[in-house]
C-alpha positions in Angstrom: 255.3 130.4 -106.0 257.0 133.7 -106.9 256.1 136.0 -109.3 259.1 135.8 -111.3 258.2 133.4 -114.4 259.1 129.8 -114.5 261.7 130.2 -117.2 263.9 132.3 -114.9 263.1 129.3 -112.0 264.3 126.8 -114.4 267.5 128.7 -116.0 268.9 128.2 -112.1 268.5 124.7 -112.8 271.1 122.7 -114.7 270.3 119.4 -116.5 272.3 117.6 -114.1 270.5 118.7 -111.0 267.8 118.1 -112.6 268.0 114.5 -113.7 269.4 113.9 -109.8 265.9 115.5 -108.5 263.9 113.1 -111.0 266.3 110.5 -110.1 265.7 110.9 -106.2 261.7 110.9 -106.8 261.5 107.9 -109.3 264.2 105.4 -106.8 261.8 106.5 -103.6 258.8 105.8 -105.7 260.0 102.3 -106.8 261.0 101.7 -103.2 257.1 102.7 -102.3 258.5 105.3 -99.7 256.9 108.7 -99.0 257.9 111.3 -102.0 257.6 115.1 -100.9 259.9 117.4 -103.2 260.1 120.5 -104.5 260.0 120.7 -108.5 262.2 122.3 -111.0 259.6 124.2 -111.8 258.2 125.5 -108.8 255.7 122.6 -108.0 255.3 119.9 -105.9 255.5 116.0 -105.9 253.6 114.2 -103.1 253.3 110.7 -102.8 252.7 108.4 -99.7 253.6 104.9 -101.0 252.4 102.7 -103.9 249.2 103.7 -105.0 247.9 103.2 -108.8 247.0 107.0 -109.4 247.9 110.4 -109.9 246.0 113.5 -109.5 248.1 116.6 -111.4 247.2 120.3 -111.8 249.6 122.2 -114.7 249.4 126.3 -113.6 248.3 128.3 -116.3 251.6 129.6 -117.4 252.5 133.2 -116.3 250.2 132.8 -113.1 249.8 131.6 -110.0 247.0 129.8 -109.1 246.4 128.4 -105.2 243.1 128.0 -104.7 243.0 125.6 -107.1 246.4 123.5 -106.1 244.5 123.3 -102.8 241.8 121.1 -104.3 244.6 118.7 -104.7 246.9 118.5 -102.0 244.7 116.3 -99.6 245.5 113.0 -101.7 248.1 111.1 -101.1 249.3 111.1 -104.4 249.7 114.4 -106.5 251.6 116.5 -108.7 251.8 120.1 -108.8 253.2 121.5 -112.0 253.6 124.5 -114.0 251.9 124.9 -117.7 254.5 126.8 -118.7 255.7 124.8 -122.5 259.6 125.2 -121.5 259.1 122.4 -118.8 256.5 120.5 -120.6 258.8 118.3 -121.4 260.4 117.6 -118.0 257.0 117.6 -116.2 256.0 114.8 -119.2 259.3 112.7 -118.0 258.2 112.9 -114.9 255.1 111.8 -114.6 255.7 109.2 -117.0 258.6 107.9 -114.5 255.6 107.6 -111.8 253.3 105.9 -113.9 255.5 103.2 -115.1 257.2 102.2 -111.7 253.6 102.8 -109.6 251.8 100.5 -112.4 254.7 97.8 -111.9 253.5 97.7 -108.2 249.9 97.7 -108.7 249.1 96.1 -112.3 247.6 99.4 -113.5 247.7 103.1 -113.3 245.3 105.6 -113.5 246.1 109.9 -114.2 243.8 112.2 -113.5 244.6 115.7 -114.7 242.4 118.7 -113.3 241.5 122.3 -114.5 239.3 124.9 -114.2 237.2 126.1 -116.8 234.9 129.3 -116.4 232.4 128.4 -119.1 230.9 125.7 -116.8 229.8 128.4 -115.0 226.2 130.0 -115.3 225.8 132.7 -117.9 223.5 134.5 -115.3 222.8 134.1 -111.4 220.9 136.0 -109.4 224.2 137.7 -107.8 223.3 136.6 -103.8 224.9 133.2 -104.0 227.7 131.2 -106.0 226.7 129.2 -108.5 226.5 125.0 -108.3 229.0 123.5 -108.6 230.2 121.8 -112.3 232.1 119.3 -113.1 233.4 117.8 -116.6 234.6 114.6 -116.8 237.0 113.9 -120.2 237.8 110.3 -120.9 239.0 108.2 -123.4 237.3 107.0 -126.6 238.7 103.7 -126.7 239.0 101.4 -123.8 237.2 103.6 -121.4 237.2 102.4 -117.7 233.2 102.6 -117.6 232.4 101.8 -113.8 235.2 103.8 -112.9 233.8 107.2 -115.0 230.2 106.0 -113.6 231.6 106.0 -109.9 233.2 109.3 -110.6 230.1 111.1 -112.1 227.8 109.8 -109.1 230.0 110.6 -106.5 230.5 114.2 -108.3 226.9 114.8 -108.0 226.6 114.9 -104.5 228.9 117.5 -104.2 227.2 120.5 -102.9 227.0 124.3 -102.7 224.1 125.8 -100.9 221.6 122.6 -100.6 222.7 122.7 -105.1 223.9 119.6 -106.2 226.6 119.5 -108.8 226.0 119.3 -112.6 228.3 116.7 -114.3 228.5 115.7 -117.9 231.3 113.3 -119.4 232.7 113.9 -123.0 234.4 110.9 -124.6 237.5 112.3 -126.2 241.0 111.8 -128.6 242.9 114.5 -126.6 242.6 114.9 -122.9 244.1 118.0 -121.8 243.7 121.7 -120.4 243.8 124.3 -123.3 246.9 125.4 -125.0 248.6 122.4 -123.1 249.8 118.7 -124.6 248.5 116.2 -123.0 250.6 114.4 -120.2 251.7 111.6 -121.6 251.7 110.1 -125.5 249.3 107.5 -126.8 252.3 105.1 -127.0 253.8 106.2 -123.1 250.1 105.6 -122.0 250.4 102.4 -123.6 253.9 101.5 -122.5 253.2 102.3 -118.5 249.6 100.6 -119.0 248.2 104.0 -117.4 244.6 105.0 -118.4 244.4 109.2 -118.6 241.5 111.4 -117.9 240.1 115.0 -117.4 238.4 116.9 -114.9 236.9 120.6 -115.6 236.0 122.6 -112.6 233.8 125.3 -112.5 235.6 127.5 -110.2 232.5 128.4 -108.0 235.0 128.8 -105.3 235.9 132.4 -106.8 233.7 135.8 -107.2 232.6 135.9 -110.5 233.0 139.7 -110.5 236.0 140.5 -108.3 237.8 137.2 -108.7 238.8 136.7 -104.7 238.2 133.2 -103.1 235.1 132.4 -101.5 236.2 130.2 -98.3 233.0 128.2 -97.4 232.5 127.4 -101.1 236.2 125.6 -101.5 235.8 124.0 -98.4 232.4 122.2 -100.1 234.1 121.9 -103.4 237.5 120.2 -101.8 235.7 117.5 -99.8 233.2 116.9 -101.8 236.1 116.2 -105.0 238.1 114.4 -102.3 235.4 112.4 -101.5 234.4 111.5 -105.2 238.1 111.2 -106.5 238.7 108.6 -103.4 235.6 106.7 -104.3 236.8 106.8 -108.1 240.2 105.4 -106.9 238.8 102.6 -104.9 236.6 101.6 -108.2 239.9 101.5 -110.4 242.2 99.5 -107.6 239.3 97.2 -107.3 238.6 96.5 -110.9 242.1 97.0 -112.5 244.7 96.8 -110.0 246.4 94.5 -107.8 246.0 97.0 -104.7 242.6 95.6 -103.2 241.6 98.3 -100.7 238.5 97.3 -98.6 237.3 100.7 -98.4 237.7 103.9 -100.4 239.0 105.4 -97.3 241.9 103.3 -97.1 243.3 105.2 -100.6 243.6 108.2 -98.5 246.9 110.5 -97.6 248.7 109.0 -94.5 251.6 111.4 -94.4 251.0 114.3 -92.8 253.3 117.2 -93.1 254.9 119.3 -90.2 251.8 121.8 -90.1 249.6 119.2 -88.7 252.0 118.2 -85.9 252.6 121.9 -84.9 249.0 122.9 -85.2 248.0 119.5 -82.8 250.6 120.4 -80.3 249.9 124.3 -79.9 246.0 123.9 -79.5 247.0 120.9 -77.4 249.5 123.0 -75.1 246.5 125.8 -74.7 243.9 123.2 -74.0 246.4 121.9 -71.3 247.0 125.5 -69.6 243.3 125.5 -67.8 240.4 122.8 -66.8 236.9 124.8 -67.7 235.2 123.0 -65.3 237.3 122.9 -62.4 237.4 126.6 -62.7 234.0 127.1 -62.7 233.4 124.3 -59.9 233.2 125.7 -56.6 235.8 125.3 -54.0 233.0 125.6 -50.6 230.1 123.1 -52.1 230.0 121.7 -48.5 230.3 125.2 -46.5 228.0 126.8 -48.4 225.3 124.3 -48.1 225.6 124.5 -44.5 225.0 128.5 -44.8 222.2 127.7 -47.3 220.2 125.7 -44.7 221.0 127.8 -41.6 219.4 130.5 -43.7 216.1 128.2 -44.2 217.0 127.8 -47.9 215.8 131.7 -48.7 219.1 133.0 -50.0 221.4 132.4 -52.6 224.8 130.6 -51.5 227.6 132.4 -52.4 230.1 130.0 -53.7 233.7 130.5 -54.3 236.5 129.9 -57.3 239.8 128.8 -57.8 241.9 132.6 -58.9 242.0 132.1 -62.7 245.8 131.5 -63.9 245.4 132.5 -67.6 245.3 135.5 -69.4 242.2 135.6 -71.6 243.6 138.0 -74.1 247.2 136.2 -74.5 245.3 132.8 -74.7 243.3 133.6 -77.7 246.0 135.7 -79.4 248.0 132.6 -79.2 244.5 130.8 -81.1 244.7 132.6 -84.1 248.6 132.6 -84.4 247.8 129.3 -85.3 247.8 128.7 -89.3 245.0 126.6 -90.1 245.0 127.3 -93.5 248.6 125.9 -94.0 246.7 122.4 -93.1 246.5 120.3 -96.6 244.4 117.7 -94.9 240.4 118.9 -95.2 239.7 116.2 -92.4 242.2 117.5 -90.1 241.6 121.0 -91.0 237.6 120.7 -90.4 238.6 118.8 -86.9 241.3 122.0 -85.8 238.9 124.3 -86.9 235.8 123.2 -84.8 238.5 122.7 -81.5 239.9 126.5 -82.0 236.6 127.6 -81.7 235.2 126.0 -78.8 238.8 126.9 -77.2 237.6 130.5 -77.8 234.3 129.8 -76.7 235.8 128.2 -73.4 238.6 131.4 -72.7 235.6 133.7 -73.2 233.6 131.6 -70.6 236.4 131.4 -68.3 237.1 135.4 -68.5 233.2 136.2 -67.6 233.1 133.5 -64.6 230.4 134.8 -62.4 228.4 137.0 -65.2 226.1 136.8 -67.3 227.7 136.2 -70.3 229.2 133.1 -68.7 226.0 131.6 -69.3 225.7 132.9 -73.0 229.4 131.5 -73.6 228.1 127.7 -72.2 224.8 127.5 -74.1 227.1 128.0 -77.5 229.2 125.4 -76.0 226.9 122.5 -74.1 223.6 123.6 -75.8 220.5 123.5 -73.6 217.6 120.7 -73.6 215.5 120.3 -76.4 212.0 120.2 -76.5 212.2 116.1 -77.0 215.1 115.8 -74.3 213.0 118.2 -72.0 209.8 116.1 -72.6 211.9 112.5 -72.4 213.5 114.0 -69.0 210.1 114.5 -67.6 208.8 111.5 -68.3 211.6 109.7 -65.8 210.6 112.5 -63.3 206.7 111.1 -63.5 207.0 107.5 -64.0 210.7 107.2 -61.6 209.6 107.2 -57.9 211.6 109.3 -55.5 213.2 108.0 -52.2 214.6 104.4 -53.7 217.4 102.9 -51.8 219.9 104.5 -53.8 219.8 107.5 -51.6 219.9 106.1 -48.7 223.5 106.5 -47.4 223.5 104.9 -44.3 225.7 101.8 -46.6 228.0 104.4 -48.0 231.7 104.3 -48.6 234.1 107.4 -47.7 236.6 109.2 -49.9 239.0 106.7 -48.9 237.3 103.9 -49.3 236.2 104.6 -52.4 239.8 105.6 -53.2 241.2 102.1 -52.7 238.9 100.6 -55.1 239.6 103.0 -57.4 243.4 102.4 -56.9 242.7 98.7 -57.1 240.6 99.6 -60.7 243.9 100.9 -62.2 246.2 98.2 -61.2 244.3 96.2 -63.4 244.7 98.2 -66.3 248.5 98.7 -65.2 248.9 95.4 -66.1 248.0 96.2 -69.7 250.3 99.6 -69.6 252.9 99.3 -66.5 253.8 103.2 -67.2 250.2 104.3 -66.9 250.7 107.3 -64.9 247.4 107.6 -63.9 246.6 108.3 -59.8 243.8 108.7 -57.6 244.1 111.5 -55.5 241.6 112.6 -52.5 241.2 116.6 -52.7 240.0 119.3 -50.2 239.4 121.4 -53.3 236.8 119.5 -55.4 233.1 117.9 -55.0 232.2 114.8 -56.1 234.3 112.9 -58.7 236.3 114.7 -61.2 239.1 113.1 -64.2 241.3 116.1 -64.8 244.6 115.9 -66.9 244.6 112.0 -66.4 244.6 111.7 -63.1 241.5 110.8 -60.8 240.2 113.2 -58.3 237.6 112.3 -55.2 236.5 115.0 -53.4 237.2 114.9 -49.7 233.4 114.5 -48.7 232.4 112.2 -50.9 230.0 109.6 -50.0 229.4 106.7 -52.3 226.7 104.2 -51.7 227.5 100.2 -52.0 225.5 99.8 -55.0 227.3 102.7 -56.8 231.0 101.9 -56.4 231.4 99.5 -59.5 228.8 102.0 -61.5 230.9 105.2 -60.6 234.5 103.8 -61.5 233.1 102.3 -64.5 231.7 106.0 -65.6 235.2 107.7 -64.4 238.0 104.9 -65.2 236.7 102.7 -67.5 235.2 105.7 -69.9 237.3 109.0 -68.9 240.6 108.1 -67.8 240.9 105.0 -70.9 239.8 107.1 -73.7 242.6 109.7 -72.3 245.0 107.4 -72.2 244.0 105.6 -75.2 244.2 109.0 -76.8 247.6 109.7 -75.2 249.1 107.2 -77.2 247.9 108.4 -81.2 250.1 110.7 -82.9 247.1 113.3 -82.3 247.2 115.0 -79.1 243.3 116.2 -80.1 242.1 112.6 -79.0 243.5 113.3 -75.5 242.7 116.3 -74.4 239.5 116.1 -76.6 237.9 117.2 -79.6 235.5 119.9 -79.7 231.7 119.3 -78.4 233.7 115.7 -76.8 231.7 116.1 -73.4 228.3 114.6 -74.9 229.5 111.6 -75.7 232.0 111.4 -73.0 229.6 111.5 -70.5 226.7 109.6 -72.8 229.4 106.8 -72.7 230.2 106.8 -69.5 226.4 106.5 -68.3 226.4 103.0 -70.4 229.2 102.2 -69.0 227.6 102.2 -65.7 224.7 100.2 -67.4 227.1 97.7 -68.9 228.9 97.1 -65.4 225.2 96.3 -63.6 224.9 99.9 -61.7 222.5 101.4 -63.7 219.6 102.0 -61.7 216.3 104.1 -62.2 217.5 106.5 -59.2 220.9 107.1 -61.4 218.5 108.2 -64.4 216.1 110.3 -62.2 219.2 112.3 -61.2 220.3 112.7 -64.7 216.7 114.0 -65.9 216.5 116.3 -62.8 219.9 117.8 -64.1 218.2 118.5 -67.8 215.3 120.3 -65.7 217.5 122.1 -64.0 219.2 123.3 -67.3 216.0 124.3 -68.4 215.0 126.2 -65.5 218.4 128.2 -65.6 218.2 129.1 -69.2 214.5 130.2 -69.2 214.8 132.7 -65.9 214.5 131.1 -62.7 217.3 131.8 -59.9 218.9 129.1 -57.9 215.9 129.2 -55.0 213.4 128.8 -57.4 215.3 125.6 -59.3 216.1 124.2 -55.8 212.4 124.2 -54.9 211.0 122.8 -57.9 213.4 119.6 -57.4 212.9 119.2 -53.8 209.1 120.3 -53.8 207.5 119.1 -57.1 210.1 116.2 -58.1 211.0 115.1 -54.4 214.6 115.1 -54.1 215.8 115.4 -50.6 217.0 118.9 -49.8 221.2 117.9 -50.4 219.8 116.4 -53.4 218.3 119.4 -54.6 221.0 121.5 -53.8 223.6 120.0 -55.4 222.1 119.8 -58.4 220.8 123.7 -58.6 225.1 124.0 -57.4 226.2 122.0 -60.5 223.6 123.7 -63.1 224.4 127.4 -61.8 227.9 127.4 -61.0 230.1 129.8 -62.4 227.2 131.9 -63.3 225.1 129.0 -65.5 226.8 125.8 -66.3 224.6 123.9 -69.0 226.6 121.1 -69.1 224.6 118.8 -67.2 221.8 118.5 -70.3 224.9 116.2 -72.0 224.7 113.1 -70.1 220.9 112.2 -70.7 221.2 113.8 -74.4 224.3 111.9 -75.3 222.9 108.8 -73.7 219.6 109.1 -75.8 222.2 109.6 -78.6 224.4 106.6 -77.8 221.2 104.1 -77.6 220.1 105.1 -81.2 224.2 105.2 -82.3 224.1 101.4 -81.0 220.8 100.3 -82.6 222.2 101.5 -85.9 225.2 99.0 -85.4 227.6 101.3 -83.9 231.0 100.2 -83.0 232.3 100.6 -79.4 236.2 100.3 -80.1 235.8 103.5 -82.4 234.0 105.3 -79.6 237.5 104.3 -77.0 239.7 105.5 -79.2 240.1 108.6 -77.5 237.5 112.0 -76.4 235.7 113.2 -79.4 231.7 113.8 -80.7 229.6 111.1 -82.0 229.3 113.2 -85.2 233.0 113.0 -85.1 232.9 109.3 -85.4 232.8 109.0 -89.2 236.1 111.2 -89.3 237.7 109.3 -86.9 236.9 105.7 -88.3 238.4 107.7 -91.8 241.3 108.6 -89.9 241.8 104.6 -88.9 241.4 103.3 -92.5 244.0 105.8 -93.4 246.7 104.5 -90.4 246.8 107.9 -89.8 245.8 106.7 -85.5 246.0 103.7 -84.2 243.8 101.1 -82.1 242.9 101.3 -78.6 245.7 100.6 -75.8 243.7 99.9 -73.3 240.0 97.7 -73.1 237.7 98.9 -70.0 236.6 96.6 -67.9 233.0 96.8 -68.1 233.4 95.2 -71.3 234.8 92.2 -70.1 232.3 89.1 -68.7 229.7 87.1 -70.6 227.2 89.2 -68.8 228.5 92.4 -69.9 229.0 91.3 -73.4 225.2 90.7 -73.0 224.2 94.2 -72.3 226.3 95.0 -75.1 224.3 92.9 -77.7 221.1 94.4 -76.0 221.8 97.9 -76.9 222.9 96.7 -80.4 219.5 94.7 -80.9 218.2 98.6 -80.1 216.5 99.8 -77.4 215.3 103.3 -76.4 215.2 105.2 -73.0 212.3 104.3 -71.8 212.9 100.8 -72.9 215.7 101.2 -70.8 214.5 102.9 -67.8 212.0 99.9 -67.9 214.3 97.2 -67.6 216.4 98.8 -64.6 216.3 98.2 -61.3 214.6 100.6 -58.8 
């Protein structure tokens, strides 16, 4: 808002424009259709359909006040208003128009009026951190809705600052409103609309005490922790009071999203588009140089070479922080932008140092490294997992183009589910091994897949890869195509069950996997590629291809620690599952595990949709088998005992 005063906003405004405004608001609100307008006064009306509450801020009159609007604005039903006493009266009619048609729909209404008040605040601190957070919870003396303040209060006192938990008190009252302000509705209008008022003070912790700026990390605690405790709050009214039955608290969140979240999904979408990390840091002569690495007796370093790099590095991450986060009312949404823009950064910086050291710095912020227990677990395969099973054995192996037609055959069947699938499976000069890039299936021209492998290995790359990307295609968020940040773990955790679900699983597969987290290890504490290549083929007894394709894929591009996230997000995965995990959440599209509880939000909410497409390896009795195996909880080496060699 502007700093001109609202009574100069609302001398622009005659009465007739503004009983057609109120008019507008109250016919979409008895119609239960989304309600975004601009006030007479300089505030804001948002409501997403019929919902029996109300969350409303009144500005202090004469100032603005933003930070604490923002705690607001990720319901789906608020009211942003100013405090000045000219438009009391208007704001009064206003909300009183709501309550009455929104308590029609639902039986009962509920207000909730916020405000800040500094005396929560400490007297003294120490200075080096914000205070905890405090809350004040006003309600009514007579005919108090008692679980409904109890869920409130609870849910307040997990809200956190700096490992404090929140200090709430609740104060029974006649008069429920901020100072120097009538309350929002009459005693008899409360009545009339069957609405039940309360209070909420905020210590504004979320502010320096002594210069008065906004502390960023601190609102972002205080706005989803209050989100979190007002939607809990809701759920115990609409359960208790109202006809609205929601079967989780979730399902009382916002659904419309405004323009902002669109344009912020499409640009980091567009710049996730413009390269393919790993294809740029995957060599283009894997098989040429491992010719010149044995001529020379395994004693030099290949040299490998790269695709040329099509971006520019500085452009790309200007274009990043172009992007206005902070105009993203949504904490959920904003949390999930926030995380990819970084690891977008993270990737452009990576991409820019191919070949140098710092390429290795960049992937170690963005894959991680192994882990003392994933280390130790990984070693454990190496000693108890004999080397030389039949799995390496090629002399039953299938060509690129053999391997192509089943894969071609693989997404005819889910063609039938999605004629339009676009999906292809192309054989490329360029690539080694088995890549999904951009939706489309790519087989490196020397491939060689053994018998027992072809179901496992377009399980791992259809039936996981390209389905969650397609699945993904199809919700309104292009972030669950192209992938939300730190998305490889579980990707490639998923995709390894996937192969265990579909029979191909074998202890050879794992041994592979574990050598790979070695490997990881070796790169990140010193060794050079001759050194990692001799440790697998000399201590761990992988054939001398074996070897050196695993030292290729670990140092590539100058260090590539990707290869720790299949075994890690597999170990992850088992203990997801045993914990009662659901598998249609993780095909959704390509996100973390830890991203799960936000994306099953996100579904309560309607805000994405289900699945399009069911993989395969799903499908069977035998399959759904495996599936009730890993939910009655097994670990790895539970697992690696019930494989085949």
């Amino acid at each position: 808002m502007s700093a001109r005063s609202n009574k100069s906003i609302t001398a622009n405004k005659s009465p007739a424009s503004v009983e057609t405004l109120m008019g507008d608001i109250a016919r979409s609100v008895e119609a239960g259709r989304q309600v975004r307008r601009r006030l007479f006064d300089g505030g804001l009306v948002h409501i997403d359909r019929h919902l029996p509450f109300l969350c409303v801020y009144r500005r202090p009159a004469g100032r603005d006040d933003p930070d604490t609007e923002r705690l607001l604005t990720s319901e789906a039903s608020y009211l942003l208003a100013s405090g000045d006493p000219d438009v009391q009266a208007m704001v009064s009619e206003l909300v009183y128009e709501i309550a009455t048609l929104q308590s029609r729909a639902c039986g009962a209404f509920l207000l909730v009026e916020i405000w800040t008040n500094p005396n929560l605040l400490p007297r003294e601190t120490d200075g080096n951190s914000p205070p905890a957070p405090a809350f004040r919870i006003l309600a009514p003396r007579h005919n108090a809705p008692m679980a409904v303040i109890e869920r409130l209060q609870q849910a307040l006192r997990s809200v956190r600052l700096r490992r404090c938990c929140a200090r709430v008190s609740v104060d029974y009252v006649r008069r429920c409103a901020p100072p120097g302000m009538k309350p929002l509705l009459t005693a008899g209008r409360l009545k009339a609309s069957e609405c039940t008022l309360m209070g909420l003070e905020i210590a504004p912790v979320y502010r320096d005490m002594e210069r008065g700026e906004l502390l960023p990390y601190a609102m972002r605690a205080v706005r989803q922790g209050l989100g979190r405790a007002l939607k809990q709050s809701f759920y115990e009214f609409a359960r208790l009071y109202s006809r609205h039955k929601p079967v989780h608290y979730h399902e009382l969140g916002r659904r419309a999203m405004t323009r902002a979240v669109y344009e912020t999904d499409r640009q980091l979408a567009a710049i996730d588009d413009q390269f393919d990390l790993i294809l740029q840091a995957t060599p283009v002569n894997v098989n040429s140089a491992w010719h010149q690495f044995r001529r020379k007796r395994f004693a030099a370093i290949p040299e490998f070479h790269y695709r040329p790099r099509t971006i520019d590095p500085a452009q790309i991450k200007r274009a990043l922080y172009n992007i206005p986060l902070e105009s993203i009312e949504d904490p959920t949404l904003a949390l999930l932008f926030e995380e990819k823009r970084r690891e977008l950064d993270r990737k452009v910086s990576m991409l820019d140092a191919r070949g140098k050291p710092e390429f290795l710095y960049g992937s170690m912020q963005v894959f991680g490294v192994a882990s003392e227990s994933l280390l130790a677990a990984a070693n454990r395969i190496l000693e108890k997992v004999a080397p030389h099973t039949h799995d390496d054995k090629q002399s039953h192996a299938l060509d690129a183009n053999a391997f192509a037609r089943h894969a071609r055959k693989e997404l005819a069947y889910y063609k039938k589910t999605a004629p339009s699938l676009p999906a292809t499976v192309q054989i490329r000069d360029d690539i080694s091994g088995l890549i999904v890039s951009q939706g489309h299936f790519l087989v490196g021209s020397d491939v060689k897949v053994g018998e027992n492998r072809v179901e496992a290995s377009i399980q791992h790359e259809v039936g996981v890869h390209l389905v969650t990307y397609y699945n993904g295609l199809v919700q309104p968020l292009r972030q669950l195509h192209v992938g939300l940040a730190a998305y490889d773990e579980t990707q490639e955790g998923l995709a390894v069950l996937a192969e265990y679900l579909a029979g191909g699983l074998n202890r050879s597969r794992l041994r592979t996997l574990a050598a790979r987290v070695v490997a990881v290890h070796l790169l990140v504490t010193g060794a050079d590629f001759i050194e990692t290549y001799r440790v697998l083929h000399r201590e761990h007894e992988f054939n001398q291809y074996q070897a050196y394709y695993i030292a290729m894929r670990v140092y590539r591009g100058g260090g590539l620690t990707k290869d720790v996230v299949y075994l890690r997000g597999l170990v992850d995965l088992l203990a997801y599952f045993a914990g009662g995990g659901d598998m249609e959440v993780l095909l959704t599209g390509k996100f973390a595990l830890q991203q799960a509880p936000f994306i099953e939000e996100l579904s309560w909410r309607k805000v994405i949709r289900p699945p399009m497409l069911r993989p395969r390896f799903l499908e069977g009795e035998s399959r759904q088998e495996g599936l009730k195996r890993l939910r009655s909880g097994i670990d790895l080496s539970s697992l690696v005992a019930g494989l085949t060699p």
